[in-house]
ZAPA-326753 format. One line per field, with one value per atom (N, C-alpha, C): residue number from 1; x, y, z. Coordinates in Angstrom, 1 decimal, padded with zeros to 4 digits, m for minus. Example, Ala and Ser with C-alpha at 12.3 -4.5 7.8 and 13.67 -1.06 7.14 Angstrom:
<pts>
n: 1	1	1	2	2	2;
c1: 013.2	012.3	013.2	012.8	013.7	012.9;
c2: m005.7	m004.5	m003.3	m002.2	m001.1	000.0;
c3: 007.8	007.8	007.8	007.1	007.1	007.9;
</pts>
This chain:
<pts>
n: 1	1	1	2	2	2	3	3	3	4	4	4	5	5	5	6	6	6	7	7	7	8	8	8	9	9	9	10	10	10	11	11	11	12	12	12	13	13	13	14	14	14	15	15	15	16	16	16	17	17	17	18	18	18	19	19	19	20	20	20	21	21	21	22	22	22	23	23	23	24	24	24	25	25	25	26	26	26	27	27	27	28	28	28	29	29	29	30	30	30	31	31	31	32	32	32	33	33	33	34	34	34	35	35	35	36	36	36	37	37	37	38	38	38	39	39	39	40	40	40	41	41	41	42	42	42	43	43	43	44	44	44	45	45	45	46	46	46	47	47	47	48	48	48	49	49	49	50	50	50	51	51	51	52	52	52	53	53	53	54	54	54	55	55	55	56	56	56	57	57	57	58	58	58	59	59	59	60	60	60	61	61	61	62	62	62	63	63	63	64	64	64	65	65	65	66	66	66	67	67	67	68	68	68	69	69	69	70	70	70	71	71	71	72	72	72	73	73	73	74	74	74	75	75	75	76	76	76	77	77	77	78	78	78	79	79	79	80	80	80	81	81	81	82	82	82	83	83	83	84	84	84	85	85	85	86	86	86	87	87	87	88	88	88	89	89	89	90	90	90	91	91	91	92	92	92	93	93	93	94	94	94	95	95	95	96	96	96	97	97	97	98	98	98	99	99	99	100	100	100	101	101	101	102	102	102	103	103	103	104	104	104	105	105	105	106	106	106	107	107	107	108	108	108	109	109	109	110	110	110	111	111	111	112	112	112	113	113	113	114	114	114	115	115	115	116	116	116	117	117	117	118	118	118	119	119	119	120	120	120	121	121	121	122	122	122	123	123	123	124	124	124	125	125	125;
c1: 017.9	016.7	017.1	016.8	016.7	016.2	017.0	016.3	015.3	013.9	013.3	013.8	013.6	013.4	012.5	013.4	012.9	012.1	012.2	011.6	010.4	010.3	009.1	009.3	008.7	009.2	009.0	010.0	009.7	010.2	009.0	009.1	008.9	007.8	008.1	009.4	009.6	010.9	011.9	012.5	013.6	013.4	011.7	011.3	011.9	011.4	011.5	013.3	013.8	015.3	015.9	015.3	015.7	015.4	014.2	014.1	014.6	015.5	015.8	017.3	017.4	018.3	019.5	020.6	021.8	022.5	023.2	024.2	025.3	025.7	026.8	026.1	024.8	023.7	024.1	024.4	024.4	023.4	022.4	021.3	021.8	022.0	021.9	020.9	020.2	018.8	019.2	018.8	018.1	020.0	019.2	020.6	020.4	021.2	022.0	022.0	023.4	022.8	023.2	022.8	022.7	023.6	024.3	025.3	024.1	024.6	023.5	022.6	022.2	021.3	021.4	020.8	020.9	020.2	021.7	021.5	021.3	020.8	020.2	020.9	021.8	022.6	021.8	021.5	021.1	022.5	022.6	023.8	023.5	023.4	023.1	024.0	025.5	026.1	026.7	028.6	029.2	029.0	028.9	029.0	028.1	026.9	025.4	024.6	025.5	025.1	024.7	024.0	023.8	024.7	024.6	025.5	026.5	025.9	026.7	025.6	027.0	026.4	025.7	027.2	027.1	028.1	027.9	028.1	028.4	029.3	029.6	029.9	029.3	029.3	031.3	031.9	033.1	033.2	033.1	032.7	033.8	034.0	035.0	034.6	035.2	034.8	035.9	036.2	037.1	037.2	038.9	039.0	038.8	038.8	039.0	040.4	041.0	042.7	042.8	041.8	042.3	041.7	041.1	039.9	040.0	039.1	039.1	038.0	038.1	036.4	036.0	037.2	036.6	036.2	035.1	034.0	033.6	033.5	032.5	031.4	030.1	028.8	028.3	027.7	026.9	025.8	025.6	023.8	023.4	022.0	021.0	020.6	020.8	019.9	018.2	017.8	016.3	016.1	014.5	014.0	014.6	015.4	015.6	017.2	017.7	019.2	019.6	021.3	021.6	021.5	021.0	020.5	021.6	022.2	023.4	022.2	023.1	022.8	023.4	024.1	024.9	024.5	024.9	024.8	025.6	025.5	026.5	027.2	028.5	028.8	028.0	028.2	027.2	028.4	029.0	029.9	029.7	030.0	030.1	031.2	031.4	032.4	032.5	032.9	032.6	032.8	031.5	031.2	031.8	032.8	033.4	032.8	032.5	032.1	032.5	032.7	032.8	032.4	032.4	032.0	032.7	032.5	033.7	032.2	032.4	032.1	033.0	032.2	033.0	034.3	034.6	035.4	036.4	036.4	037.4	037.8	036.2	036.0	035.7	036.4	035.6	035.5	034.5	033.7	034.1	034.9	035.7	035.1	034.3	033.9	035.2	036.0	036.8	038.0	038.6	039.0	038.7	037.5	037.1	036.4	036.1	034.7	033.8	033.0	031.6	032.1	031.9	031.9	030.9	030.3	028.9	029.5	029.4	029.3	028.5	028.9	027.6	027.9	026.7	026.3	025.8	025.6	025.2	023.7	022.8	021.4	020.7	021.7	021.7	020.8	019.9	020.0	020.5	021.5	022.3	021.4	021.2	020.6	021.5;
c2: 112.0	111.8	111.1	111.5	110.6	110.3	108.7	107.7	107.9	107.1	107.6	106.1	106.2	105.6	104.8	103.2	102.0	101.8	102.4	102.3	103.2	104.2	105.2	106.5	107.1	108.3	108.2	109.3	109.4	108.3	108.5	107.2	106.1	105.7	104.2	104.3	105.0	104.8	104.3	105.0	104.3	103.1	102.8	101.5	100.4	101.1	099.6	099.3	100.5	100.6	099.5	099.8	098.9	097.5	097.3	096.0	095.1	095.8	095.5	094.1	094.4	093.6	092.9	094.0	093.5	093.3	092.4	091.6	092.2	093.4	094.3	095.2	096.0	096.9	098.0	098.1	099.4	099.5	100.3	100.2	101.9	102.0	102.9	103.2	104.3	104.7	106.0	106.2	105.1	104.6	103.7	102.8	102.7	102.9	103.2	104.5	105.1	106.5	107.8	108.7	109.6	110.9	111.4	112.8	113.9	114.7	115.7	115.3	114.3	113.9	113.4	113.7	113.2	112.0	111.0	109.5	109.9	108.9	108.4	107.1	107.3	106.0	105.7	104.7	103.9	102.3	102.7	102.0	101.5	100.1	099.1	098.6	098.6	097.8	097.8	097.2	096.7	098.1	099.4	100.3	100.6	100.1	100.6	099.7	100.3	099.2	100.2	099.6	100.5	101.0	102.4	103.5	104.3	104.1	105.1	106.2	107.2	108.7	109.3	108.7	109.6	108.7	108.6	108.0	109.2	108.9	109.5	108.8	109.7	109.0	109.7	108.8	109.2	109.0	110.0	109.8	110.8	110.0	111.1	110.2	111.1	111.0	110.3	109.2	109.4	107.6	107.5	105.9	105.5	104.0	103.4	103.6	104.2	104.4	105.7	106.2	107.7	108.4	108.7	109.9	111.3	111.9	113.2	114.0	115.3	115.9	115.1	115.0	113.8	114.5	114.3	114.8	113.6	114.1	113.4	114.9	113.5	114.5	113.1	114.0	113.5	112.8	111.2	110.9	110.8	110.4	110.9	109.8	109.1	108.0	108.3	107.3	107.2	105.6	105.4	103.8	102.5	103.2	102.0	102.3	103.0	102.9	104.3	104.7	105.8	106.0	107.5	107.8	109.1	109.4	110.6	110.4	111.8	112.3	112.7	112.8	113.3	113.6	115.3	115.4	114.7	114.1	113.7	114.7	114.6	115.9	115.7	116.9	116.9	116.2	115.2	114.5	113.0	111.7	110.6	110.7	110.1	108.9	108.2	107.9	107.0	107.8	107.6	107.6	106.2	106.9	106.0	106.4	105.7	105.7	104.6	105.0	104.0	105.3	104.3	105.0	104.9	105.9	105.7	106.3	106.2	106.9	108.0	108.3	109.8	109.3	107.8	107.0	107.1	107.5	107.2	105.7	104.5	103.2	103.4	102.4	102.5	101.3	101.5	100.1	100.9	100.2	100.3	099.2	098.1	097.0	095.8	096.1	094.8	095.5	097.1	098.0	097.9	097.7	097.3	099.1	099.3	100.5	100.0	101.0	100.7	101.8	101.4	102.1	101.9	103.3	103.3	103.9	103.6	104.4	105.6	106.4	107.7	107.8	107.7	108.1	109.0	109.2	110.9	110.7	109.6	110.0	109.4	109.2	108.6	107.4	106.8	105.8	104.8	104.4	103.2	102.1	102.2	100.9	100.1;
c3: 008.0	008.8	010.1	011.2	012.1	012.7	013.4	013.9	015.1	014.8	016.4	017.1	018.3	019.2	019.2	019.3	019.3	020.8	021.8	022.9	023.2	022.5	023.0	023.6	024.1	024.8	026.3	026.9	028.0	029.0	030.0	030.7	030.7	029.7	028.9	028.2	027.8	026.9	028.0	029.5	030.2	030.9	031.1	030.7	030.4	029.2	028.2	027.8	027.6	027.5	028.9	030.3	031.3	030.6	030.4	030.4	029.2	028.4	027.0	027.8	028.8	029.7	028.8	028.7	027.9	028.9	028.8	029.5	029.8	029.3	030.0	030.5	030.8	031.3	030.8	029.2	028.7	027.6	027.4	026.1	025.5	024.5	023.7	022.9	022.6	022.1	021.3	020.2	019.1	018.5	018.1	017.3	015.2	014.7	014.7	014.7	015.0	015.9	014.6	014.8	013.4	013.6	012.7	013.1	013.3	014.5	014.9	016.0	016.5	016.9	018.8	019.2	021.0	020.9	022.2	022.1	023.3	024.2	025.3	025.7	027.1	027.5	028.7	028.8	030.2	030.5	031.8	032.1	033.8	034.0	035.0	035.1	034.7	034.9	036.2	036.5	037.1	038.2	038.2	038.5	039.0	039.5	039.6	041.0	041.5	043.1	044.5	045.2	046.0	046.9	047.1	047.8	047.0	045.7	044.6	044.5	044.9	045.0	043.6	042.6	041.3	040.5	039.1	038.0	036.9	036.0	035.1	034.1	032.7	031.4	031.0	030.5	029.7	028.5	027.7	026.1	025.2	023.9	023.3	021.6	020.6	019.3	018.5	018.0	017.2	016.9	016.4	016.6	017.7	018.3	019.6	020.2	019.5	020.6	020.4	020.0	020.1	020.0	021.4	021.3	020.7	020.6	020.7	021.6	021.6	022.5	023.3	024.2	025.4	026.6	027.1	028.0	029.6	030.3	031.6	031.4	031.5	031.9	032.8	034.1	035.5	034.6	035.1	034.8	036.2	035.4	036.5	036.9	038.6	039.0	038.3	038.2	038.0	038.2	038.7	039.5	038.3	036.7	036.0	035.7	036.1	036.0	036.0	035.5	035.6	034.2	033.8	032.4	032.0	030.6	030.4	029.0	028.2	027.2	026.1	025.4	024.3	023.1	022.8	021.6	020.3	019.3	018.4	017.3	017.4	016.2	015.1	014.2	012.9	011.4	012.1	011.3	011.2	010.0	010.5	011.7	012.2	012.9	013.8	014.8	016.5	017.7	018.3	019.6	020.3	021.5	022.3	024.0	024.8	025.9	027.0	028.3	029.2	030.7	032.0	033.2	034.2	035.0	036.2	037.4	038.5	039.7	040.2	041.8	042.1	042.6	043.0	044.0	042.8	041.6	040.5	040.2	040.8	040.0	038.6	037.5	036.3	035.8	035.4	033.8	032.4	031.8	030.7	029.6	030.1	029.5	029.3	030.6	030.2	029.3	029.5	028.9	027.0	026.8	025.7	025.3	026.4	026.0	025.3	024.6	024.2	022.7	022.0	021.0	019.8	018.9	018.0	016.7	015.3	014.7	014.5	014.1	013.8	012.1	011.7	010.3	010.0	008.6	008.3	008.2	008.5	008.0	006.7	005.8	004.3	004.3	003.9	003.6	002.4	002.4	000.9	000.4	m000.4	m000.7	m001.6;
</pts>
């Protein structure tokens, strides 16, 4: 089963996701994130200053040193940040992400990235 969204839909949803104001300006929606399922990245951070053309999500699947299916997909300015999208494989494992612009600047998090597990849906008790 999966997770809805703690923020809402739509445009309340990139809203509220803005104003969730994490300290590195990245919100991920819904958490924890489910195999199969489209996450929603909103990203304010170090990278998100005025006179940037375009922003890119860099995301790949696997451990933290060793991606796989690694992708850039364009987000989209909008009045609460730059917003990307990703489907998750229909597998557990980790989603890894960080961002660059078109200037080939990147936020890496301090070359840390940002990394999610993905679960199958299960709930364990």
């Amino acid at each position: 089963m999966a997770n809805r969204s703690r923020f809402g839909d739509d445009h309340a949803r990139l809203k509220a996701m803005h104003e969730a104001e994490r300290p590195d300006g990245v919100v991920v929606d819904p958490v924890p994130i489910t195999a199969g399922e489209e996450v929603t990245i909103l990203y304010k951070g170090a990278l998100d200053q005025e006179g940037r053309e375009q922003l890119y999500l860099h995301y790949g699947f696997g451990r933290h040193d060793s991606w796989r299916n690694v992708s850039d997909t364009r987000m989209e300015k909008t009045g609460w940040g730059w917003v990307g999208s990703v489907v998750m494989p229909d597998h557990e494992g980790r989603f890894n992400m960080c961002f660059r612009d078109g200037a080939d600047n990147w936020d890496n998090n301090n070359r840390a990235n940002w990394g999610f597990q993905i679960h199958n849906g299960s709930q364990r008790y």
